[in-house]
C-alpha positions as CSV (number, residue, x, y, z in Angstrom):
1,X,-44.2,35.1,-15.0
2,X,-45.1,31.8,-17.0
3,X,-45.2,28.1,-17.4
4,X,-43.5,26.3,-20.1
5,X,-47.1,26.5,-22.1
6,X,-50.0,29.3,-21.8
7,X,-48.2,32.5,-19.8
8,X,-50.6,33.5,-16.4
9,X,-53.0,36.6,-17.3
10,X,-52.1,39.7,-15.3
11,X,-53.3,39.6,-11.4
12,X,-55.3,42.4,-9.5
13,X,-53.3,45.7,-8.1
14,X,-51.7,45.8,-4.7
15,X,-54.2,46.7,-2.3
16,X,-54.7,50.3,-1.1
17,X,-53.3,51.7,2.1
18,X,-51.2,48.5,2.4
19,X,-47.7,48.6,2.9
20,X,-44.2,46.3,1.8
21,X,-41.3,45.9,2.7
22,X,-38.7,43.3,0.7
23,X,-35.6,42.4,2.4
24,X,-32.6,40.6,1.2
25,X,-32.6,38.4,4.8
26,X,-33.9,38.4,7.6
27,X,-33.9,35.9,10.7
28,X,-37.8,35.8,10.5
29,X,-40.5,37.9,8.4
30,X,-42.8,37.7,11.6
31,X,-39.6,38.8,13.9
32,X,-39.0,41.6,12.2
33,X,-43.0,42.4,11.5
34,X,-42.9,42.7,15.9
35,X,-39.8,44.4,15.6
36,X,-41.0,47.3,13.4
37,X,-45.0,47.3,14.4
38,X,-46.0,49.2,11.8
39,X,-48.7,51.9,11.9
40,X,-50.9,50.5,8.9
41,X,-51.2,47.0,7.4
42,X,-47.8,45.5,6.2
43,X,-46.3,43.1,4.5
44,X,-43.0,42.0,5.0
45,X,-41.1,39.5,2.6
46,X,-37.4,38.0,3.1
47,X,-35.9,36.0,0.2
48,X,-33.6,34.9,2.7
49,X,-34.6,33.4,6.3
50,X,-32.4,32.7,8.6
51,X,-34.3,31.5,11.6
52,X,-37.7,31.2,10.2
53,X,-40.3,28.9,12.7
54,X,-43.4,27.0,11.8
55,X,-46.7,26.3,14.4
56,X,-45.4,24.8,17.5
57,X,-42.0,26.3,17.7
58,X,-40.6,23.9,14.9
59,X,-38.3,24.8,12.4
60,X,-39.5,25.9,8.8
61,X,-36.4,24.6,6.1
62,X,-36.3,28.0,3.5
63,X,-34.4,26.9,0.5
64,X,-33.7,30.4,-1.7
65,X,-36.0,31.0,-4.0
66,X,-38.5,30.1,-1.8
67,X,-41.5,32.0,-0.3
68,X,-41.4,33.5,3.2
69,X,-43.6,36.7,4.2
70,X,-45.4,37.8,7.0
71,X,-48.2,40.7,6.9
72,X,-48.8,42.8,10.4
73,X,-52.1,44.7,11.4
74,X,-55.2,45.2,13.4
75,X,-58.2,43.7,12.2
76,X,-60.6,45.0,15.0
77,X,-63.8,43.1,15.6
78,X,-64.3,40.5,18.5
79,X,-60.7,38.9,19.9
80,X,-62.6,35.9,19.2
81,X,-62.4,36.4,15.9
82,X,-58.9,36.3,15.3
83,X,-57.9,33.0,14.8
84,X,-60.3,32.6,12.7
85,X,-57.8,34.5,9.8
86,X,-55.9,31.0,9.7
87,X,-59.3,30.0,7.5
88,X,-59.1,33.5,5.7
89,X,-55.2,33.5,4.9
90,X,-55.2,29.4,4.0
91,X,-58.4,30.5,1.6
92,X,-57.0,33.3,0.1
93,X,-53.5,31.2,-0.8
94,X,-55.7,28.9,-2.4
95,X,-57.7,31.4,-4.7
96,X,-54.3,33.3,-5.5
97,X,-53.0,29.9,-6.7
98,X,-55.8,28.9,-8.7
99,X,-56.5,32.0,-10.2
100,X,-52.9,31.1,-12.1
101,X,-54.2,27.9,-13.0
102,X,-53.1,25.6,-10.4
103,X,-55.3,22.8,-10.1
104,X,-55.3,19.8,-7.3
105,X,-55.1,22.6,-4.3
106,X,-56.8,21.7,-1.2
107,X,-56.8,23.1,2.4
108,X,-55.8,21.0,5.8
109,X,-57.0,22.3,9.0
110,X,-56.0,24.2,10.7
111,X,-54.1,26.2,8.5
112,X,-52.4,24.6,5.7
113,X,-52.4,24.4,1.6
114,X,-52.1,21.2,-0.3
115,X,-51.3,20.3,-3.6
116,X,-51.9,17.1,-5.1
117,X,-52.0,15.8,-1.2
118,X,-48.3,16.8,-0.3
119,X,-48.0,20.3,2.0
120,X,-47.0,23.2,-0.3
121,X,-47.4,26.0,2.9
122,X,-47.5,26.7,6.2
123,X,-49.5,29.1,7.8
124,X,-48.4,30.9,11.6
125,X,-50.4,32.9,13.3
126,X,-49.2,35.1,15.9
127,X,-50.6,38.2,18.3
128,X,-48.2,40.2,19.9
129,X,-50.1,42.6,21.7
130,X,-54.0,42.7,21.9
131,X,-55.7,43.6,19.2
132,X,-52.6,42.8,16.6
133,X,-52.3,40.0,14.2
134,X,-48.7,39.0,12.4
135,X,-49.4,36.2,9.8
136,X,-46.7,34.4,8.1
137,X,-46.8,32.4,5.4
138,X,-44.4,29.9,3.7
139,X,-44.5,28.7,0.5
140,X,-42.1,25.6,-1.2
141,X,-42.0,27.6,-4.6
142,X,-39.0,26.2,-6.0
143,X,-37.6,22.9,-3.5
144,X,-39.4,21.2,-0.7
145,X,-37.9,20.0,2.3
146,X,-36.2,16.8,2.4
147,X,-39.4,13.8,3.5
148,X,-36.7,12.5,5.9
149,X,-36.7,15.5,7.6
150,X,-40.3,15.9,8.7
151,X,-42.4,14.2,11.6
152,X,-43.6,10.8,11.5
153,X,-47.0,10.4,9.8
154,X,-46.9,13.8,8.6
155,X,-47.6,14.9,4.9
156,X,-45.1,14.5,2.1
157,X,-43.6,18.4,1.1
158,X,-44.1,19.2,-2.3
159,X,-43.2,22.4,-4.2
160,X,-45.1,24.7,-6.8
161,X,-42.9,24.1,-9.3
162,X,-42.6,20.1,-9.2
163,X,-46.5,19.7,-8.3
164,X,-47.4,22.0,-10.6
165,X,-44.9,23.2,-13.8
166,X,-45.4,26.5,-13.0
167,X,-41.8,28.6,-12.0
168,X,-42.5,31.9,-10.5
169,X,-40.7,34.1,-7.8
170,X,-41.6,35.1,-4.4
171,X,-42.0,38.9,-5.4
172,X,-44.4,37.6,-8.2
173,X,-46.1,35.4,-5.3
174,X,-46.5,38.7,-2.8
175,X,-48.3,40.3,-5.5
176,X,-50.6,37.8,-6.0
177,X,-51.3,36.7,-2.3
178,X,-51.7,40.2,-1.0
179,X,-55.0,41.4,-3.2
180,X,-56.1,37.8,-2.6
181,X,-56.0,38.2,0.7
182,X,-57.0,41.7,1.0
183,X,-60.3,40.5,-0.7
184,X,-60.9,38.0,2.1
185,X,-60.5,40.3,4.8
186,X,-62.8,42.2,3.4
187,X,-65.5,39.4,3.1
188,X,-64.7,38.6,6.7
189,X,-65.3,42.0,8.0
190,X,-68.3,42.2,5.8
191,X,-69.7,38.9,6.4
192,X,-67.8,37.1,9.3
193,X,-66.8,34.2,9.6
194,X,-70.1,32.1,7.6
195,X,-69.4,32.4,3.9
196,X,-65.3,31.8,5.3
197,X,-66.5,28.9,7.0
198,X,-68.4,27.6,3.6
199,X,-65.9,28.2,1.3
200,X,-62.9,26.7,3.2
201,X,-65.3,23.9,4.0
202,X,-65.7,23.2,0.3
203,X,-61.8,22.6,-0.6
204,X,-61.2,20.9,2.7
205,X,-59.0,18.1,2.9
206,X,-60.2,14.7,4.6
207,X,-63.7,15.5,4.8
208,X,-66.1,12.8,5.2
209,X,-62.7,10.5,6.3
210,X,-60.8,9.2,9.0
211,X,-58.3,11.6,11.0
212,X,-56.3,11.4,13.9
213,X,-55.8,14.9,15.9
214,X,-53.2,15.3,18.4
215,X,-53.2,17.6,21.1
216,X,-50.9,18.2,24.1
217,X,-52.8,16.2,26.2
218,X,-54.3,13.1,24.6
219,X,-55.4,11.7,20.9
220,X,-58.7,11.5,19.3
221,X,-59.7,9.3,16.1
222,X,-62.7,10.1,14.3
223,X,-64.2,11.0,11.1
224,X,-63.9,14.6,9.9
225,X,-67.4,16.1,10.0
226,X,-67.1,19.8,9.9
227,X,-65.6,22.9,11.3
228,X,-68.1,24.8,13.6
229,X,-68.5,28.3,14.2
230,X,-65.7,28.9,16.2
231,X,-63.3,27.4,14.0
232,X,-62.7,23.7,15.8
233,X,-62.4,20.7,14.2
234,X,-65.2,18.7,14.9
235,X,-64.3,14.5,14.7
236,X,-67.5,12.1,14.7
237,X,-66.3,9.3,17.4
238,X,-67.6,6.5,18.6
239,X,-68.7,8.8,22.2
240,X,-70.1,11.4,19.6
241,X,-68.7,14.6,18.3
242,X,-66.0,15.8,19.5
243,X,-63.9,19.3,19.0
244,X,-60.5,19.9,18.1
245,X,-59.4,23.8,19.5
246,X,-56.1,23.4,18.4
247,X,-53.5,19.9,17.5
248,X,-52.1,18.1,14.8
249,X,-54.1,16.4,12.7
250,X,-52.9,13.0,10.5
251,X,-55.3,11.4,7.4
252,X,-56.2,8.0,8.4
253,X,-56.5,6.1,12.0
């Protein structure tokens, strides 16, 4: 695994009692993660997707060579809590990235990574069956989705390798993201949410500027002011704050 210049220093081991399963293709890593419900934490990585999905039922464009995998398990703790592993997962992409020098990464809420203000991944969160979590996560490694084919007003896709010089594979990418996010997890159960919260907070996208957040009921315009406890977006408007459970969100008004 390396650039064209300094080659990317060795990452941390696979975490213990985690599982991983690579397949060759799959309709959907978080399909099949349901499918097999797995007795212990799981990841599951396709190089191949055949009917992969992104939040809100829309499609997710997987050119090979790309990064699709989903990991499966049960956190425990308050059900309140878990959404809140959007924040964790989007966090832990980031320091996996960075810690092989990417620079220019920043995190959109709900649940998405940046680089150099185009989307490099998506982020789905999924529960089953209470108590269970499937997340899956896409990554443009190599290509990014044609501009033409995404929604109006939403970010330009970017990939890895054109953002950043840096070529590496989706299996080099698993073992990267999994410790990452291993190490997370165990800050949230730890910690909870706070030092999450905090961290996220400082490598957030938009803060301090205007956004527009979409729900399925009506549109708010406001000036990003923080992310509570809870996880919502909260929007300084004219009326005063309000808070964003769950939308779309566009920079600007």
């Amino acid at each position: 695994m390396s650039t064209d210049a300094t080659p990317i220093r060795r990452g941390p081991p696979w975490p213990r009692d985690v599982d991983r399963i690579l397949l060759d293709e799959i309709d959907s890593t978080s399909a099949e993660a349901i499918r097999r419900a797995p007795a212990g934490p799981t990841w599951i990585m396709a190089r191949r997707q055949t009917a992969a999905r992104g939040r809100r039922g829309r499609a997710w464009v997987m050119p090979e060579g790309n990064f699709a995998a989903s990991l499966i398990w049960r956190p425990g703790g308050e059900p309140a809590a878990l959404a809140l592993r959007s924040f964790v997962a989007s966090l832990a992409l980031r320091d996996a990235l960075a810690d092989m020098g990417v620079a220019g990464l920043t995190l959109k809420w709900p649940n998405d990574v940046l680089l150099g203000g185009g989307k490099l991944a998506g982020i789905l969160l999924e529960s089953p069956s209470p108590g269970t979590l499937v997340l899956g996560i896409g990554i443009n490694l190599i290509a990014a989705p044609d501009p033409a084919a995404v929604e109006a007003r939403a970010l330009r896709p970017v990939s890895l390798l054109a953002g950043s010089g840096l070529r590496i594979t989706p299996e080099e990418m698993l073992d990267r993201l999994a410790p990452a996010f291993a190490a997370r997890e165990a800050q949230m159960q730890a910690w909870g949410f706070a030092p999450i919260r905090t961290e996220w907070l400082a490598h957030a996208a938009g803060l301090g500027q205007t956004l527009t957040a979409r729900t399925g009921t009506d549109t708010v315009e406001g000036t990003f002011e923080d992310v509570d406890d809870t996880g919502q977006l909260v929007l300084r408007t004219a009326k005063g704050p309000h808070r964003v459970a769950a939308g779309d969100v566009f920079f600007g008004g």
